[in-house]
N, C-alpha and C positions, 0 to 999 in steps of 0.2 A: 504493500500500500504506500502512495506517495503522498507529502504532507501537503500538495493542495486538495487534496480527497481527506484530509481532514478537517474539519468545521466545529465549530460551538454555536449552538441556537440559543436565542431568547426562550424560545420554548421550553427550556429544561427547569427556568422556575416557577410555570405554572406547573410540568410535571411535579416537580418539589413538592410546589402549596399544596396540592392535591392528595399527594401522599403522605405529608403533612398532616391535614387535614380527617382523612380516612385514620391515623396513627392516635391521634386526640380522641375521633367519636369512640375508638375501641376502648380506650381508658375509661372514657365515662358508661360506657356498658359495662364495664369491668368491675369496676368499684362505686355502681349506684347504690349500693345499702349500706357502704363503709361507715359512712359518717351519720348513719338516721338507724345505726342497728333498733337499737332501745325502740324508735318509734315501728321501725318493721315489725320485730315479734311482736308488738300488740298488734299491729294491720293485720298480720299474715295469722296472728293465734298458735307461732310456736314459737323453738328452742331458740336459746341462743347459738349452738351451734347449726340449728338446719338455717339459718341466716348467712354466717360463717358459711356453709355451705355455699351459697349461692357466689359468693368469690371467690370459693377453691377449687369448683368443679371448670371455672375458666383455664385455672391451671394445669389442672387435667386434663380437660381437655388438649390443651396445649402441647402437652409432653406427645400425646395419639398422636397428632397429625401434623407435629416441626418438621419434621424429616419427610414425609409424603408430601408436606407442604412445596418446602424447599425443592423438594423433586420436582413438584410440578410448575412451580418458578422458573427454573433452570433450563427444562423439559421446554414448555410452553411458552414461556414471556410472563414479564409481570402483567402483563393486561388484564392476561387469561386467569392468572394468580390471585391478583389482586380483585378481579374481577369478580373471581366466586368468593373472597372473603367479604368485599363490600357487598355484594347480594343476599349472603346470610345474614350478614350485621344489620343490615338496613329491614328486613322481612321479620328477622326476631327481634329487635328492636321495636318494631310496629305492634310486631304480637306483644308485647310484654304492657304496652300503653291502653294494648285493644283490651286484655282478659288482666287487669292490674292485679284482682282477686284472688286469682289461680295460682296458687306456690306451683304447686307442678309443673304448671306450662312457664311459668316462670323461670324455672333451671330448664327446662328444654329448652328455653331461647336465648341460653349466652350462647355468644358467636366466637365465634374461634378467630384467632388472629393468624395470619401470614404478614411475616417479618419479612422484607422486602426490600430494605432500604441499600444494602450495599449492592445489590442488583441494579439499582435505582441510580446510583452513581454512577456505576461503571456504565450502564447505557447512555447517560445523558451528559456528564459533567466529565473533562479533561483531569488527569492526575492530581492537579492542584489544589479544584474545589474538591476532590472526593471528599475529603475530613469535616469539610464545611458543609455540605449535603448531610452527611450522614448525623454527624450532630444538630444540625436544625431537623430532621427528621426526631430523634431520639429527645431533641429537648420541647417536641410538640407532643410526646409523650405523657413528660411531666406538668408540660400546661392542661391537658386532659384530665391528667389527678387532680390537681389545684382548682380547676374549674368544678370537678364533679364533687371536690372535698367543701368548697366554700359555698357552691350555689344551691345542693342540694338540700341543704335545711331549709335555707329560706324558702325554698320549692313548699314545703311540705306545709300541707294545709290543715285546720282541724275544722269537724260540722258546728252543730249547737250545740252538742251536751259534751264537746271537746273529744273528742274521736279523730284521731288519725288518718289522714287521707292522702295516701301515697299515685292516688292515679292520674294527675294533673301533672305531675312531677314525671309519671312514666311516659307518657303522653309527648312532653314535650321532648324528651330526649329520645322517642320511636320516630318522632318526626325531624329532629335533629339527624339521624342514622341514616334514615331513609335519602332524603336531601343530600346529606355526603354520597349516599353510593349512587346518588344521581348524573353529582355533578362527575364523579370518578367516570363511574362506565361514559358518560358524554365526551369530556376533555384528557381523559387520559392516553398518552401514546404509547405506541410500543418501544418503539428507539425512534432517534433522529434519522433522516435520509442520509446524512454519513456518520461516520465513529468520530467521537471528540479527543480523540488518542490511537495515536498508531499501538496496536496491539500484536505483539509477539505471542502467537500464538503455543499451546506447550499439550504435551499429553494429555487426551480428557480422558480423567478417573471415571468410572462407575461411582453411585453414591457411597458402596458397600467399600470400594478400596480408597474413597475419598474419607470417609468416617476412622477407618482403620489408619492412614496418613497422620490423620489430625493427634489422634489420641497416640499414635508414636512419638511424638514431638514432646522433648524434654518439659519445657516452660508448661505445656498444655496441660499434664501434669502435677503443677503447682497452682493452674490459675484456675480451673475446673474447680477444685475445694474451695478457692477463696469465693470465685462466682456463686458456687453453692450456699456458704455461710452467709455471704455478704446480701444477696439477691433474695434468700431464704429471709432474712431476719426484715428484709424490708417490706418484702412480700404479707409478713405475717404481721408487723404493726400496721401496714395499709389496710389488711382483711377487717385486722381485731382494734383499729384505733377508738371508737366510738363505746367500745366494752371498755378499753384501759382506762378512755377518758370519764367513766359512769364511777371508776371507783375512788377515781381521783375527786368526787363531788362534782363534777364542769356539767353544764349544760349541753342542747346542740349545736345551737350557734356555736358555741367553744370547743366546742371538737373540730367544725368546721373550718376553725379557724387555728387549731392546732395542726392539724394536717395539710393544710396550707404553708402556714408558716417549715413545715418538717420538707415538705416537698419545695418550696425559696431556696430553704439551704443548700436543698441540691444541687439546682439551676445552678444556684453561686459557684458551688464547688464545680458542675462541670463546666464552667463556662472560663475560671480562673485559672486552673489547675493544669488542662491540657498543655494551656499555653506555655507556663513554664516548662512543661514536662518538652514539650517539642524545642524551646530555646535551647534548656541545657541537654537535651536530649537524652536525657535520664526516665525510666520509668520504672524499674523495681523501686526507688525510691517512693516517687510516687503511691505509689500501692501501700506500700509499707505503713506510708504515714495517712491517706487515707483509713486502710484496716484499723490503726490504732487509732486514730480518732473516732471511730466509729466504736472500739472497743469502750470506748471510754467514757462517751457520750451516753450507752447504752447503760 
């Protein structure tokens, strides 16, 4: 390939926003009861864990279908990819506003996420912005928790005799869902009409000898346990923030806004942190003091 048959489009940051945008609604399908548990088990008339439930069977889900996912990313294009995650998302999302009532159909309707973002760069963006895609990608993530951690109480309505009313609140974020995979399946493309990077093409693995590569690799090794601990622990005060916040005395509003405030921090740290790590081009350190700040904090 020769570097006039290489190009950059404007295009690539509506493709961004887009995916952007799809990365955010998933979060707030993710984590709509995080922050109103207390007020869910009275709407819904059960446990605190079948609540809990309704955030960890996203996880679960998750684990089934990362890898068929990713297959079919890779396989197909993110269109096709992306295509059927925002069609779920948008369908059960709809359902959950239509039947607010139904626990059951309520855990039938988390949507599964397809992670897509470094795909998303290498199609669209030259070597340089790849880091910068993928982090505004990954930091519309945590604007999805912040939004669904801070907006969802104030969503939450009560009748006359003070009754809980979660369906105005589901309603608006089925219609929020739906809308994203509107504008997705409309505006989203496949790749650009050229590569924004001449690419040196190299061996293509199967996924099964691609997966077995990965987990040979020294470092991979060390950083799998820390993703675990680290990803595990945040996962699990996201789930359980609004149970912590109940024994702590705090209201909803104040959960809403402790979770808020927990997901800022983050922003901050990823938005600070990389950088120096790319000046001195250092990153176990990085890690290191991340981990123990997070030890310590906790």
């Amino acid at each position: 390939m020769t570097e006039n048959q290489v190009q950059v489009y404007p295009y690539r940051w509506v493709v961004l926003f887009i995916f952007a945008l799809i990365c955010a609604i998933i979060q707030i399908q993710w984590l709509t009861f995080a922050s109103v548990a207390r007020e869910a088990r009275i709407f819904y008339n059960v446990s605190a864990l079948q609540i809990d439930f309704l955030s960890l069977i996203f996880m679960v889900v998750f684990l089934l279908v990362c890898i068929p996912a990713s297959y079919i990313i890779d396989r197909f294009g993110i269109r096709m990819g992306l295509g059927i995650g925002a069609i779920l998302t948008g369908i059960f999302g709809l359902m959950k506003g239509f039947f607010p009532s139904d626990y059951t159909l309520v855990v039938i309707a988390q949507p599964f996420i397809i992670n897509a973002a470094t795909k998303v760069a290498v199609q669209w963006f030259p070597l340089l912005e790849r880091a910068l895609a993928v982090g505004i990608a990954t930091l519309a993530q945590f604007l999805g928790i912040i939004i669904v951690m801070i907006c969802t109480p104030l969503m939450i309505e009560t009748d006359m005799v003070g009754v809980y009313d979660l369906s105005s609140m589901l309603m608006t974020y089925g219609l929020i869902s739906c809308a994203g995979a509107v504008i997705l399946l409309a505006f989203l493309r496949e790749k650009p009409p050229t590569l924004p990077e001449i690419i040196e093409y190299k061996e293509d693995f199967s996924v099964f000898k691609s997966v077995k590569h990965i987990l040979g690799q020294p470092d991979m090794k060390y950083l799998f346990p820390l993703f675990f601990i680290g990803l595990g622990i945040f996962n699990a005060i996201s789930t359980c923030i609004d149970q912590i916040c109940q024994t702590k005395g705090l209201t909803m509003d104040q959960t809403g806004i402790m979770g808020g405030i927990m997901l800022v921090g983050g922003i901050i740290g990823a938005l600070i942190l990389p950088v120096f790590s790319d000046k001195l081009k250092k990153r176990k350190a990085f890690i290191c003091m991340a981990m123990a700040g997070a030890t310590r904090a906790l």
